[in-house]
Backbone bond lengths (Angstrom), bond angles and torsions (degrees), N, CA, C in turn:
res aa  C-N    CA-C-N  psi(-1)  N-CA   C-N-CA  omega(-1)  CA-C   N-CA-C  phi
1 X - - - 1.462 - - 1.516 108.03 -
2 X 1.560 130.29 145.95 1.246 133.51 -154.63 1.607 84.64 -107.98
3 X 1.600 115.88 158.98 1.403 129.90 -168.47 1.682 88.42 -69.83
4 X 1.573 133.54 -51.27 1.470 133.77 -153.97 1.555 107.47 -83.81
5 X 1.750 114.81 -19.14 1.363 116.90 174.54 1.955 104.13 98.46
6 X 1.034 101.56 -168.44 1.459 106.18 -164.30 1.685 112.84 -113.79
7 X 1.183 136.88 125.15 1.558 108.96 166.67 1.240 124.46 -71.35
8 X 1.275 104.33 174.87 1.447 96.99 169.95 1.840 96.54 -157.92
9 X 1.353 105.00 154.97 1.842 110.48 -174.10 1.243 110.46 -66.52
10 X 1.355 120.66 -49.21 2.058 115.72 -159.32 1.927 86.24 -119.23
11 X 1.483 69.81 146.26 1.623 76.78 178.21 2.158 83.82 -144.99
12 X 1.593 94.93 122.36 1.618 110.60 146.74 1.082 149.25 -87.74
13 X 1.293 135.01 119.67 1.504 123.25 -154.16 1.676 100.04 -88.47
14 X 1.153 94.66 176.13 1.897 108.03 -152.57 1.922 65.64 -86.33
15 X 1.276 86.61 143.07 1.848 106.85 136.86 2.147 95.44 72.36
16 X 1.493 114.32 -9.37 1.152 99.35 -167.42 1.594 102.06 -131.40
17 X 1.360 144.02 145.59 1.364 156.21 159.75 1.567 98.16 -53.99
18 X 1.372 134.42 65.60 1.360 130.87 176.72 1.463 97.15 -139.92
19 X 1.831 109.76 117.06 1.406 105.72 170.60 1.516 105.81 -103.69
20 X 1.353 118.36 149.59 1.568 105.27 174.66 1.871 95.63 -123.93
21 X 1.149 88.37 150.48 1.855 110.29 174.47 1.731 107.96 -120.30
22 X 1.319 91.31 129.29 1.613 122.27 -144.86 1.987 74.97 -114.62
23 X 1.399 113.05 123.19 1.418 115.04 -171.99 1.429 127.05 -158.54
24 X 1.096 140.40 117.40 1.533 131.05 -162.48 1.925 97.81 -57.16
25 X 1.199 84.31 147.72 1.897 97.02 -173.22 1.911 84.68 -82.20
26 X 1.611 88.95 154.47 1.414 95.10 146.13 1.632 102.86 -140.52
27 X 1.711 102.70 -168.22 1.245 102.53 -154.82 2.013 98.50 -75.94
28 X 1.031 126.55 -11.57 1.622 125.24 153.48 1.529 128.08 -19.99
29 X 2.159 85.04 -44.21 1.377 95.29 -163.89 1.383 129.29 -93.28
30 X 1.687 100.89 -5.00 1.863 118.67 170.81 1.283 119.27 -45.92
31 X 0.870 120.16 -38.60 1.940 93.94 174.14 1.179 122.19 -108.84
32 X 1.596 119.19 13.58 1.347 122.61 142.92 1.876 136.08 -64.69
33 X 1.848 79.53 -42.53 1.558 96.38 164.05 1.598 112.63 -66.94
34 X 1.183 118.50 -56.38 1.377 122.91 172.00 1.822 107.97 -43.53
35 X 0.802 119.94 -58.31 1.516 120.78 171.45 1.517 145.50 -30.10
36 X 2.061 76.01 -35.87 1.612 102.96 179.20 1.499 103.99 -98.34
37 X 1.539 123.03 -34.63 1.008 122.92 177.55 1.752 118.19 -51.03
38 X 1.855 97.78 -50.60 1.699 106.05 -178.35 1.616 90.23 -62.42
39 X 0.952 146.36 -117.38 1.040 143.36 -152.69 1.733 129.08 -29.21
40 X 1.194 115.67 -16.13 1.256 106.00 153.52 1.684 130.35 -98.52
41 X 1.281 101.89 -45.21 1.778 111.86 -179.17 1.127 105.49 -90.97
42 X 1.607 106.11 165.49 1.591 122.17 -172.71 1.676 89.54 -99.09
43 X 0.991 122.36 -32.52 1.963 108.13 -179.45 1.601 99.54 -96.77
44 X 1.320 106.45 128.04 1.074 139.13 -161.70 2.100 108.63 -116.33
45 X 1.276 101.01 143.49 1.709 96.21 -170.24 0.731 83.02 -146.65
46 X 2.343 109.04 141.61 1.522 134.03 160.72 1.514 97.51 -63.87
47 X 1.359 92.29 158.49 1.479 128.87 -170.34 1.428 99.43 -58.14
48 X 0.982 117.94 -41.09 1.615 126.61 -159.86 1.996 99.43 -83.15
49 X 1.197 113.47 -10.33 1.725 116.83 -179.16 1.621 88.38 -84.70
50 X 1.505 121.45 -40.01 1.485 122.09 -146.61 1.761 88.44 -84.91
51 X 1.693 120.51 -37.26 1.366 107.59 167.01 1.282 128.84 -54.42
52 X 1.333 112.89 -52.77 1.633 115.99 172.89 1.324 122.56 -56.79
53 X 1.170 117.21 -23.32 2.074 95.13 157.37 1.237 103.25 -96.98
54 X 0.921 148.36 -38.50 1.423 127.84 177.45 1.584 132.04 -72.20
55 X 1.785 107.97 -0.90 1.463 112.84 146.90 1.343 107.67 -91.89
56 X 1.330 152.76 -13.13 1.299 165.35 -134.65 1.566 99.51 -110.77
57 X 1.724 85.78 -84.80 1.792 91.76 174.92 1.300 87.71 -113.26
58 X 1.267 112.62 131.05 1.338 126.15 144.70 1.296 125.89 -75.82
59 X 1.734 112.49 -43.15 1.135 115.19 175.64 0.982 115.01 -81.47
60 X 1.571 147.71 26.99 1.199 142.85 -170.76 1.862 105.58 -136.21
61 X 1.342 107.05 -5.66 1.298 116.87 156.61 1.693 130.94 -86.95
62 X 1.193 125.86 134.11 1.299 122.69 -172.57 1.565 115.22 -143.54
63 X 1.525 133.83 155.76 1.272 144.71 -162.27 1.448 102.81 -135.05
64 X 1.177 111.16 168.86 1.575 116.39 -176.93 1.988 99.90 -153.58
65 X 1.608 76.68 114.76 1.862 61.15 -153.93 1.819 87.40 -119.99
66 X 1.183 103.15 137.38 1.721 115.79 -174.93 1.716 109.40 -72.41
67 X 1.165 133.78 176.26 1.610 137.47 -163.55 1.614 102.08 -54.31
68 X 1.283 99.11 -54.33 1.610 98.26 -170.94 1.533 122.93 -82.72
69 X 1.381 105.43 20.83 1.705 126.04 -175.12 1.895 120.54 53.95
70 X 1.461 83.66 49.33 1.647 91.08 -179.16 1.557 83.98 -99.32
71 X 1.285 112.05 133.07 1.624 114.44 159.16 1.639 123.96 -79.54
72 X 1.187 100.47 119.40 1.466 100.60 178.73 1.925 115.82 -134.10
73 X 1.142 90.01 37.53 1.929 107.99 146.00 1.396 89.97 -173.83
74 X 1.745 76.37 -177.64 1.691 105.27 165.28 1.871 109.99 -178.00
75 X 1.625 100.64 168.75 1.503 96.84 -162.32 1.823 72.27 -131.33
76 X 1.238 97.00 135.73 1.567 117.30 162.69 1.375 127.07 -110.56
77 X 1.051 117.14 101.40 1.813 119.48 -148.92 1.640 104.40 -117.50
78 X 1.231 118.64 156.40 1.702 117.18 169.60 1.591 93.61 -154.13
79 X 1.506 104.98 169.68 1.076 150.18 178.78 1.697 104.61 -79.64
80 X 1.236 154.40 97.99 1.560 154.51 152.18 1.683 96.23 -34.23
81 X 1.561 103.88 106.04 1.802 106.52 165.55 1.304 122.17 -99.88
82 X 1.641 110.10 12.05 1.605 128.49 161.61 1.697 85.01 -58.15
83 X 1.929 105.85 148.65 0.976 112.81 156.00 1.518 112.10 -85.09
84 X 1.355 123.94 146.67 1.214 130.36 -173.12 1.707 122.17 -160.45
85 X 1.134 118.23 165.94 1.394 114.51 -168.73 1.354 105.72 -67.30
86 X 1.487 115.56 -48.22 1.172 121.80 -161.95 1.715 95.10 -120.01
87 X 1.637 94.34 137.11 1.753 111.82 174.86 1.536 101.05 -84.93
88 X 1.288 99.57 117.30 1.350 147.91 153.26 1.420 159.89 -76.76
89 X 1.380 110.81 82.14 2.284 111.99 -174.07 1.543 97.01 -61.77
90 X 0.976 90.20 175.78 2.145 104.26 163.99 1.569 89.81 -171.96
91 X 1.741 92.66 126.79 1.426 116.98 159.87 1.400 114.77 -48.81
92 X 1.088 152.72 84.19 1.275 139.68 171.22 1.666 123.95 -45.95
93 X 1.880 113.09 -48.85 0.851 148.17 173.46 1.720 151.78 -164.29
94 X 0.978 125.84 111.87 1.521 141.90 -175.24 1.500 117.29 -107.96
95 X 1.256 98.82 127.85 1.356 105.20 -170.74 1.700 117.19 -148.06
96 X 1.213 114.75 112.71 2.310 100.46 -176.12 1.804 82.98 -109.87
97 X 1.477 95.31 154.96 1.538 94.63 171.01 1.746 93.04 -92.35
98 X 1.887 104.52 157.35 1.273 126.57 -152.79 1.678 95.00 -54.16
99 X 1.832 106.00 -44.92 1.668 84.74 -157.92 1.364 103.76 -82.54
100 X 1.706 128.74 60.15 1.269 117.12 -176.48 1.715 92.12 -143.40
101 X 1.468 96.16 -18.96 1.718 105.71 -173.51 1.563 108.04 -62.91
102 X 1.224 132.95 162.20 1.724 171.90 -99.93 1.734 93.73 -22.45
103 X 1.128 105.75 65.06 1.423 109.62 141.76 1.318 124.04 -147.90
104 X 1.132 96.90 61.22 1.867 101.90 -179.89 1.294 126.63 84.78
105 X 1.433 136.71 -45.37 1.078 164.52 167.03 1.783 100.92 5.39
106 X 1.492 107.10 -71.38 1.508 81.60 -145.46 2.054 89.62 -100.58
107 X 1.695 106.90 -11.50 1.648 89.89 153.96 1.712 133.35 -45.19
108 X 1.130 113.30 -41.43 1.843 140.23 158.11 1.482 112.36 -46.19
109 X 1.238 113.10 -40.53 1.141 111.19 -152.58 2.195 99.43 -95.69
110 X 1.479 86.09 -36.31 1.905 107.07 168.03 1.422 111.89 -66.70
111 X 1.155 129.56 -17.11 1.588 144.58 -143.00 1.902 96.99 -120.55
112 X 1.523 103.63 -33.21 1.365 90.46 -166.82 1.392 98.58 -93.61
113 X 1.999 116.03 -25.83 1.931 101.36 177.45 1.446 106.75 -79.19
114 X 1.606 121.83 -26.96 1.508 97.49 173.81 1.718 120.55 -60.97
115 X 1.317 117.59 -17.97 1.574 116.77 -168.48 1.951 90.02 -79.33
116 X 1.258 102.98 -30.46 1.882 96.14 -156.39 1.826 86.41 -75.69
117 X 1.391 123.14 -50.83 1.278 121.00 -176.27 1.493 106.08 -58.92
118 X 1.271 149.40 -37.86 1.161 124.22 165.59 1.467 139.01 -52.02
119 X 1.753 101.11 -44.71 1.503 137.36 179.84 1.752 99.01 -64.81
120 X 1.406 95.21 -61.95 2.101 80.53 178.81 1.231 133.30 -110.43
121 X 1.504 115.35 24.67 1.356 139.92 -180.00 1.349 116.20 -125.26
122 X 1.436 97.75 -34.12 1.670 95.60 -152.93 1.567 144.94 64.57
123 X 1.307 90.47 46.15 1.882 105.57 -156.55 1.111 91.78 -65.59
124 X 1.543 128.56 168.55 1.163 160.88 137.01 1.529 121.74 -43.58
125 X 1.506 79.93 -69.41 1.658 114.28 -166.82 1.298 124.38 -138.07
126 X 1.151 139.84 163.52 1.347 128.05 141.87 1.189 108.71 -129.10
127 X 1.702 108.89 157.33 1.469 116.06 -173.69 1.999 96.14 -121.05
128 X 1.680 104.77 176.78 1.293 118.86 177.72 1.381 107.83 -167.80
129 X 1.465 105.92 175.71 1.638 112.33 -174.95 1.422 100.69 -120.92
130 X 1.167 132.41 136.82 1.693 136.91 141.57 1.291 135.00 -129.65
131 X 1.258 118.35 125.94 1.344 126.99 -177.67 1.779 110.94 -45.37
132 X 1.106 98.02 105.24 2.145 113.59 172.25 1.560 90.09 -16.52
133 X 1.218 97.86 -62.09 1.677 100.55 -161.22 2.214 113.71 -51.76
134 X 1.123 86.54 -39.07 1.958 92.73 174.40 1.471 121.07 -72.94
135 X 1.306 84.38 95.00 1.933 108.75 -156.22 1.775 88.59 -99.08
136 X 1.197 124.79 6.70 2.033 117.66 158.62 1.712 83.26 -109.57
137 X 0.972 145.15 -52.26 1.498 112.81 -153.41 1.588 114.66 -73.87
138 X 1.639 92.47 -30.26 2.013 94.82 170.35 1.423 97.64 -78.18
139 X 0.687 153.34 41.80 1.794 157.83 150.77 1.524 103.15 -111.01
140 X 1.146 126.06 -42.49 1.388 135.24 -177.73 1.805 101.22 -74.03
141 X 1.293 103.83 -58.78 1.516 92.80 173.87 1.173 131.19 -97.24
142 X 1.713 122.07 -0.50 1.488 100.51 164.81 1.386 103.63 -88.43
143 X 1.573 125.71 -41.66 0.908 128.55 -158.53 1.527 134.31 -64.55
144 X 1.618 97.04 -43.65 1.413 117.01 -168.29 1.923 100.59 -96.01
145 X 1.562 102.13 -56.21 1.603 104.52 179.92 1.657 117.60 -80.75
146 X 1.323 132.44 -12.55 1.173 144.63 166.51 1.568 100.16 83.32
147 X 1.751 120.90 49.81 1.370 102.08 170.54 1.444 116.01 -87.17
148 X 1.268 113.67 134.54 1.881 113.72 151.76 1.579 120.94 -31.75
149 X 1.084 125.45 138.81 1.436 119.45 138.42 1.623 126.76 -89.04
150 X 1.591 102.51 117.01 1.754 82.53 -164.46 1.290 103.78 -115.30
151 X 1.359 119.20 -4.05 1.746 108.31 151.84 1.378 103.82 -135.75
152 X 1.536 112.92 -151.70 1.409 135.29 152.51 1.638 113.49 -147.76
153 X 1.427 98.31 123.10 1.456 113.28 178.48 1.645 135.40 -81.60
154 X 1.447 103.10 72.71 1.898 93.37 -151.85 1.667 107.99 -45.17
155 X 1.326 85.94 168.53 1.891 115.48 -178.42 1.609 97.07 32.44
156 X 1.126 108.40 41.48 1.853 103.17 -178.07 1.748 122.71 -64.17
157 X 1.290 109.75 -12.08 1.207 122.91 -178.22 1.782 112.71 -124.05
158 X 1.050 107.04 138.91 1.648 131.89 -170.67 1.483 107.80 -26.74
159 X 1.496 116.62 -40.18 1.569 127.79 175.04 1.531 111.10 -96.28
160 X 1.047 119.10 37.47 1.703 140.34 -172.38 1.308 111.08 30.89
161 X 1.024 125.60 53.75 2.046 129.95 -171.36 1.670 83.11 -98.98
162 X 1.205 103.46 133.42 1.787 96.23 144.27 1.035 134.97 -56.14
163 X 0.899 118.38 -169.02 1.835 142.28 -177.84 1.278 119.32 -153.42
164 X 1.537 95.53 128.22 1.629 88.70 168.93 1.761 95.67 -80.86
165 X 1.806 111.30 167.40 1.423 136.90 157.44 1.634 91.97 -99.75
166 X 1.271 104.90 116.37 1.932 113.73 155.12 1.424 114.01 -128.62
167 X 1.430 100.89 163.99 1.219 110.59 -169.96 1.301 117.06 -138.90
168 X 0.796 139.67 118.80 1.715 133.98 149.73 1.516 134.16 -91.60
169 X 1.644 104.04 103.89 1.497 93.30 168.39 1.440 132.89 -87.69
170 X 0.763 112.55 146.45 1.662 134.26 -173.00 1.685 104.05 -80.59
171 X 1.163 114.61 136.37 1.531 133.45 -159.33 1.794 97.82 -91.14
172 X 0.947 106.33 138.52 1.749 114.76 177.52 1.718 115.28 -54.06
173 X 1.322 84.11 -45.95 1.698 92.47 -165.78 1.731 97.14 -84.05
174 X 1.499 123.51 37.89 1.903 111.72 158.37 1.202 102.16 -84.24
């Protein structure tokens, strides 16, 4: 078993008739993602940031789209083009809208760019940022995906909150 876990495409929520489809975004899907993003997070990105990884990495972008193909997450992923010892993804951004949250959603959605960054990169690792204060997403990633925290980045965000730096490495034998 790999430290970040496995993806997988459909995910069913306990107790409810809701299938979700776990799917590489294309550029169709930008202002849906954008949609979900404004309405859930306080950092907010032009349209034209949400094109450049998804002409960039394609495979490192992903949607979460409910039966009737309304999208309600997505994981915004890239490639680190710092030269560095070790090859490197970084979450840019993850986001499920609320009435879609504790059923798996955006673990699936973290699970399917770490598998594509291993598979067509060969990552190492991947790293991400979260506000100290987002006490479900550090539950989501220390808990469930097993990331490190390997620093903290003061006032890292626009309203000067820190950030944690986390990381997850990826196990040799995926």
């Amino acid at each position: 078993r790999n430290l970040c876990g496995e993806a997988k495409r459909w995910c069913i929520s306990a107790g409810e008739v809701a299938m979700i489809n776990i799917r590489q975004a294309t550029p169709d899907d930008l202002l849906a993602m954008q949609a979900v993003n404004v309405a859930c997070l306080p950092e907010n990105y032009q349209m034209k940031y949400y094109l450049y990884h998804v002409l960039s990495w394609p495979q490192l972008v992903f949607v979460a789209e409910d039966f009737g193909g309304k999208i309600v997450g997505y994981v915004l992923a890239k490639m680190e083009e710092e030269p560095s010892a070790q090859i490197h993804g970084h979450i840019t951004s993850v986001a499920v809208l609320r009435s879609h949250r504790k059923m798996g959603i955006a673990k699936k959605l973290m699970l399917a760019a770490h598998r594509a960054m291993q598979d067509n990169f060969r990552a190492e690792y991947v790293s991400l940022h979260v506000r100290k204060s987002n006490a479900a997403a550090k539950h989501l990633y220390v808990d469930t995906l097993k990331y490190k925290i390997n620093d903290i980045e003061a006032k890292y965000y626009a309203d000067s909150e820190d950030a944690y730096d986390m990381r997850c490495y990826f196990s040799k034998t995926q």
